[in-house]
N, C-alpha and C positions, 0 to 999 in steps of 0.2 A: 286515503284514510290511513290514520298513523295506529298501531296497534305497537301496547308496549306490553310485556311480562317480567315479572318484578319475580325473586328467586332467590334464597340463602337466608332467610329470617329463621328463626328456631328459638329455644328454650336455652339460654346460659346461665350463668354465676355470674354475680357482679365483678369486674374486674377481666371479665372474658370479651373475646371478641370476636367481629361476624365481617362476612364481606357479604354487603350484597348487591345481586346485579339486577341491570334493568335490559331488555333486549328489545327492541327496538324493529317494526318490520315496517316496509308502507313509508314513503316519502320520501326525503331526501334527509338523513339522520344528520350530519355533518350541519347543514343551513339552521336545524333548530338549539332554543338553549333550553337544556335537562333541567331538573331538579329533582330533589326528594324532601318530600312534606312527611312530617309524621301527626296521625290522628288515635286517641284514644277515646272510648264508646261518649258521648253526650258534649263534646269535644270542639272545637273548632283544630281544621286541619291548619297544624303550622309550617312555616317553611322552616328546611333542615340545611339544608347548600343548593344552588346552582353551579351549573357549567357554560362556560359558551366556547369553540372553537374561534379563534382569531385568524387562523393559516398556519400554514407549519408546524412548527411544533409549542405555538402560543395557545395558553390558554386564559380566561377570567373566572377565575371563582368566587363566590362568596359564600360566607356562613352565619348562621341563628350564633349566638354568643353564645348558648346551649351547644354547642358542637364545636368550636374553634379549640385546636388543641387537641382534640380527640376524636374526630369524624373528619375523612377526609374525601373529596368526589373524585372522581377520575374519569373519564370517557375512552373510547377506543371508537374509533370513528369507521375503522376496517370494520372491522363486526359488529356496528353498530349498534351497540353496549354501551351505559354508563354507569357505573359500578360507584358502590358507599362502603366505602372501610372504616367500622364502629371499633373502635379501641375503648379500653377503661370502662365500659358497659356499668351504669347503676340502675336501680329498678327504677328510678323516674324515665328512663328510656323504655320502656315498656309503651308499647303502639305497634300501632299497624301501619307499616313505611309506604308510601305509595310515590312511584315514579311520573315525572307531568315531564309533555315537552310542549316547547313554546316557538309557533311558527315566529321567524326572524331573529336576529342578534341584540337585542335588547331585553336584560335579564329582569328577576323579577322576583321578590319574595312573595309576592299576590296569589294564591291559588286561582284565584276566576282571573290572572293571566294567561293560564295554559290551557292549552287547546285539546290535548292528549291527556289520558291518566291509562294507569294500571290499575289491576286490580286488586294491586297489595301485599305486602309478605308480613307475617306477624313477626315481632320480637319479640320476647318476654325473657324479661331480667331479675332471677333472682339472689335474694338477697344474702 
């Protein structure tokens, strides 16, 4: 069983920025690929980026057009952590980020892809 904890969400200014992390314990964290979904209350949870480890120092990423340019993901496979760097923060990013990871290397904007979640770090962006 994969157990993740999500960590660094807070209360900023538009124009501010967050890192946050997802930690990751249970399984083998390197074989799964990450992502971060954001959901607001009556909402469908959307996809924000994926990661997936390739070997070495290769990674795949993708991102929501809502975030290319100023959200970026990153994994650390040692400490089995996948961290979200929110740049340019506007109050439409306001949600609760939640971390998925997804058994095997084939990635996925889908949330009922992933097999793991967390249980959330709130953002709120004001204006």
């Amino acid at each position: 069983q994969v157990q993740l904890v999500e960590s660094g969400g807070g209360l900023v200014q538009a124009g501010d920025s967050l890192r946050l992390s997802c930690a990751a314990s249970g399984g083998t964290f390197s074989s799964y690929s990450m992502a971060w979904f954001r959901q607001v209350p009556g909402k469908e949870r959307d996809f924000v980026a994926s990661i997936r480890w390739n070997g070495g120092r290769t990674y795949s990423t993708d991102y929501a057009d809502s975030a290319k340019g100023r959200f970026t993901i990153s994994r650390d496979n040692a400490k089995n952590t996948v961290y979200l760097q929110l740049t340019s923060l506007k109050p439409e990013d306001t949600a609760g980020y939640y971390c998925a990871a997804k058994i095997g290397r084939i990635m996925s904007t889908t949330a009922t892809s992933y097999d793991y979640w967390g249980q959330g770090t709130q953002v709120t962006v004001s204006s």
